[in-house]
N, C-alpha and C positions, 0 to 999 in steps of 0.2 A: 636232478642230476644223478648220473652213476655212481654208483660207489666205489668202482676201477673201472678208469678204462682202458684198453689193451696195451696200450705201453706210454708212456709219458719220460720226456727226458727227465723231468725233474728226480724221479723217482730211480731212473737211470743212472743219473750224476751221485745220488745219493749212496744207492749198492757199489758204485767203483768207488766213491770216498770211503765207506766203510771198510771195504777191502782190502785197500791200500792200506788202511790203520793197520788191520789184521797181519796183513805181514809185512809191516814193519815191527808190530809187537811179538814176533814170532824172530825174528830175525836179531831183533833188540837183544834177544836172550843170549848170544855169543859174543859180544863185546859189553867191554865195561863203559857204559856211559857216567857222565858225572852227575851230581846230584839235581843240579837243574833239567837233564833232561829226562832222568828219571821223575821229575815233579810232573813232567809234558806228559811222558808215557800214562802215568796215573792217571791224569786231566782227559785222556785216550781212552784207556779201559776203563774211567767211571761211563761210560757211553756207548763205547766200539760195540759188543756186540747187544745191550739193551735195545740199539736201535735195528742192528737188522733183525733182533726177536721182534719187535714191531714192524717193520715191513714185512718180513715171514708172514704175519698176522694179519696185514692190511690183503697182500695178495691173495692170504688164503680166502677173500671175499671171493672172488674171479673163480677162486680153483672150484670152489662149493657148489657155481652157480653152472659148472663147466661136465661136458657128458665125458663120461671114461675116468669119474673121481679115482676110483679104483689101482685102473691100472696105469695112470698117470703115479700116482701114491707108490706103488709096487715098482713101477720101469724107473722113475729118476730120483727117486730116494733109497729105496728098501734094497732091490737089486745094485743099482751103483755103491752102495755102502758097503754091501759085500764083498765085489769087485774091489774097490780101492782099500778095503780093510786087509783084503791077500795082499795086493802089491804092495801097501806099505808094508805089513809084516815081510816080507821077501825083502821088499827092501832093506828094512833095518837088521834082517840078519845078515846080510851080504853085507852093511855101510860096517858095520858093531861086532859082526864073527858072532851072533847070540846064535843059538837055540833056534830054528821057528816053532813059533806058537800062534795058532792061531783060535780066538776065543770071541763069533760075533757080540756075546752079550757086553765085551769090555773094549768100548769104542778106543781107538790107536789117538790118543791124543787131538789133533784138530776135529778127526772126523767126528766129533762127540754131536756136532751141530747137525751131521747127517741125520742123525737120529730122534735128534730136538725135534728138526721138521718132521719127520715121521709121524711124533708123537702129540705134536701141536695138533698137524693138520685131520691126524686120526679123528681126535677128539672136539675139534674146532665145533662141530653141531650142535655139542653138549651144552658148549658156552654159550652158544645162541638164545638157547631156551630158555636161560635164567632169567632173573629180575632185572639184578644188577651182577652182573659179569665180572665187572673190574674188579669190585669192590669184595663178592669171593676168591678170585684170585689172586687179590694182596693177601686174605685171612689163608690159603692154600700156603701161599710161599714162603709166612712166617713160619705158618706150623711145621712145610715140611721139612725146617732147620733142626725138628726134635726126635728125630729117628734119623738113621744113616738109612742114606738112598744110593751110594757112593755114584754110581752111573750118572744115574737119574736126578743128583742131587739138586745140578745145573739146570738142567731140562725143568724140573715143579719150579726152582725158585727164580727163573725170567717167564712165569706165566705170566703176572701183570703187564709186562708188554707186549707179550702177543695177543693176550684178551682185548688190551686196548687197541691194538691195530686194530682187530674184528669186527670191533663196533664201530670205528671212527669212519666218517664219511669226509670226499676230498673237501667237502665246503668247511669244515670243520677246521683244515689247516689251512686256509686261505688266510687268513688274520696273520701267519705267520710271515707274511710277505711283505708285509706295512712294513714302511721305512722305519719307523721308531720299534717297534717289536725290534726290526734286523738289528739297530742300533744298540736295542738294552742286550740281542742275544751277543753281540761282541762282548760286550761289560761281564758278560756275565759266567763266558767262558774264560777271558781274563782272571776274574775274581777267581773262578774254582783253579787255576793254575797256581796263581798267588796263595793261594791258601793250602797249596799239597805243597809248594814250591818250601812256604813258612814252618808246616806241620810236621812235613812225613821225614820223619828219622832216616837218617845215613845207614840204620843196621837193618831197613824195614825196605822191601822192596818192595814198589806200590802192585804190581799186578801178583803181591803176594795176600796184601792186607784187602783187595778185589775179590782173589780168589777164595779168600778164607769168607767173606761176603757171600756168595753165592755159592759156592762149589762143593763146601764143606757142610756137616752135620754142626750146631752149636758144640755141642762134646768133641768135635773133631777137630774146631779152632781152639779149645780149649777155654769154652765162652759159655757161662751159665745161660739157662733158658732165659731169662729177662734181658739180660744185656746182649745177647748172641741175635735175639728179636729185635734191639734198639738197632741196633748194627743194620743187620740187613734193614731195613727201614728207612733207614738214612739213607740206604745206597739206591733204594729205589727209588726214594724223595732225588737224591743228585741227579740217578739216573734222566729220571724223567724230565726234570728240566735242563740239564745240560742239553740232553738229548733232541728237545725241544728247540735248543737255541742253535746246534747247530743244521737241524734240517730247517731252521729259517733262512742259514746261510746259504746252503745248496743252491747253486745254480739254478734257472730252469729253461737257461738255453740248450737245443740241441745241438751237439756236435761228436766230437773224437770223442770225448769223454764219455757221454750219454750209449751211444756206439756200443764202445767196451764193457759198457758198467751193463749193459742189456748180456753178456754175455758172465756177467763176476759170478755163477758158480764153479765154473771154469779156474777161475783165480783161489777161489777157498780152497778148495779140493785138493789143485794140485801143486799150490805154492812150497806146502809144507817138505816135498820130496825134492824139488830144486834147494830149498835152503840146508835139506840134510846131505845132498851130494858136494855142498859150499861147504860146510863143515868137515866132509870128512877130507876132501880135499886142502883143506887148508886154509882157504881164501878170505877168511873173517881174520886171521892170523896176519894177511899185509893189510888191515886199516888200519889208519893213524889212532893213537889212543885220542879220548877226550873227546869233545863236542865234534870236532873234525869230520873222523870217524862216526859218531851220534847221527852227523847230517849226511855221510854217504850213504848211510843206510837208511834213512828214511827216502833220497834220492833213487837209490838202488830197487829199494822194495814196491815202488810206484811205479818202476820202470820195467819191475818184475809182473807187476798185477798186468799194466800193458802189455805186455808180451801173451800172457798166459790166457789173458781174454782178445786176444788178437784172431782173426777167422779162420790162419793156418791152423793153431792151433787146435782151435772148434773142432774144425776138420780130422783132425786125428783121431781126436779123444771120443769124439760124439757116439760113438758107438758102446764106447763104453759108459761115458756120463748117462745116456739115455739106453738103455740097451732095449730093443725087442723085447716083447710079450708075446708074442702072437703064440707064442709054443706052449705057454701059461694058460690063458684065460682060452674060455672056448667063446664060438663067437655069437653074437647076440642074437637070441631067438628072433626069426623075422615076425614083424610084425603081423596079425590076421588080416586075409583080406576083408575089407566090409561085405556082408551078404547082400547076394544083387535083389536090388527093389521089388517087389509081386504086383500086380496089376490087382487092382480091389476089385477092379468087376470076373477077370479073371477066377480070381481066388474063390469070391462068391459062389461062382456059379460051377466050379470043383466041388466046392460042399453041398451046393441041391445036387448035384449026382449024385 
């Protein structure tokens, strides 16, 4: 069997559910929800983006195997990152009255993930070659918690899930499909809600104690080297089987859903600049306080990922999501032709002359 094949709803269903978490967790940030759904958010970013650094990882099989690594790499990552790193900065000085500034090495908040693929997929070879892949990549992502990486912090410490995409082959997650597997992964994403729901403190925002998880240097949570390693450890223990339980749930019918979700870079990208024109406008200011409010925007923010992976859309942006190379790279030396055949009696009888 393959190890990708060229598009699969399942995998479809998977990038717009993740998506939709992404900005609702983005969106979440301008109302005050209450504590219980601040336990949900949590039970969200223990997963949200560890799984799409494993799909990143899973696809970059396909991308490896694929001619134009290069400028595939340079056109829909490295040039788009720069592109949408101006407009959001343009943006935020016109929404904020700032300064512009513009500084590629300090990704503008969401786009930080532009750059993860960048540097995943850069390096993706590397991991190949090892013994055991995963297993330096957990010893990678502990260490990189003991030097500040501030950027890059994020990027080294979800290596273990895209290592793991690398290697895993589809037959691998087939098991996850078993009625009883799907069953224990409900149990199991319940259990992790109940347990942020019981745990995480009213003064502690969970996609703070997340971020301090992966994002930060130990010294930078304010977490000696041994406990700052237990930390992240734990989180990529929850990560991975949360995350586990729920790409058991995923769908793997095609339809509306699979559709759009074949389009959800479309939705990362540009979600973040719709929720900051919401803001400055006002419009997080008429939801209801309390879960109310909590559930319009998890409604809102889904309806927003559909919108933004909709083909109008596609259509505007494409040019900038993927821009041209042709003016970049020069074009492939053509191949020689084969030199034409010699007749041996021919040839022979050239040499007794």
């Amino acid at each position: 069997m393959s190890r990708v094949s060229s598009r699969e709803a399942y995998f479809d269903n998977a990038k717009f559910l993740i998506g939709g978490l992404v900005v609702m967790g983005h969106a979440i940030d301008y109302i005050d929800p209450p504590h219980a759904f601040e336990a949900f958010e949590m039970a969200c970013a223990a997963f949200r983006m560890p799984v799409f650094a494993f799909l990143v990882g899973y696809f970059t099989q396909g991308f490896l195997r694929s001619h134009g690594r290069a400028r595939r790499l340079v056109a829909k990552i490295a040039i788009a990152y720069l592109i949408f790193l101006l407009l959001y900065q343009i943006l935020e000085a016109v929404l904020k009255d700032l300064p512009f500034g513009y500084n590629p090495l300090d990704p503008y908040d969401h786009l930080w993930f532009l750059t993860a693929m960048f540097v995943w997929r850069g390096v993706a070879p590397l991991w190949l070659q090892l013994r055991h892949p995963v297993a330096v990549a957990v010893f990678v992502s502990l260490a990189a918690g003991l030097v500040e990486l501030q950027a890059f912090t994020r990027i080294v410490s979800m290596l273990p899930f895209v290592v793991l995409g690398l290697v895993v082959r589809r037959e691998h997650l087939e098991p996850l499909r078993r009625r009883g597997v799907r069953v224990a992964a409900g149990v199991v994403l319940a259990a992790e809600f109940a347990a942020f729901l019981v745990l995480l403190p009213d003064y502690i925002s969970g996609k703070g104690v997340l971020y301090n998880a992966f994002a930060n240097s130990y010294a930078g949570s304010e977490l000696s080297a041994p406990v700052g390693m237990g930390v992240r450890a734990f989180f990529v223990v929850t990560a991975l089987v949360a995350g586990a339980a729920v790409l058991s749930l995923v769908p793997t019918r095609e339809g509306l859903v699979s559709r759009l979700g074949g389009r959800s870079l479309y939705m990362y990208v540009l979600h973040y600049g719709v929720i900051q024109v919401a803001v400055r406008l006002g419009w997080f200011d008429l939801l209801p306080q309390g879960l109310a409010g909590a559930l319009i925007v998890v409604v809102l923010a889904f309806a927003l990922g559909a919108v933004l992976c909709s083909p109008p859309v596609a259509k505007v942006f494409h040019r900038l999501m993927e821009p041209p190379t042709s003016w970049l790279f020069a074009r492939p030396a053509p191949k020689p032709e084969p030199a034409a055949p010699v007749d041996d009696e021919r040839r022979t009888a050239g040499e007794g002359r």
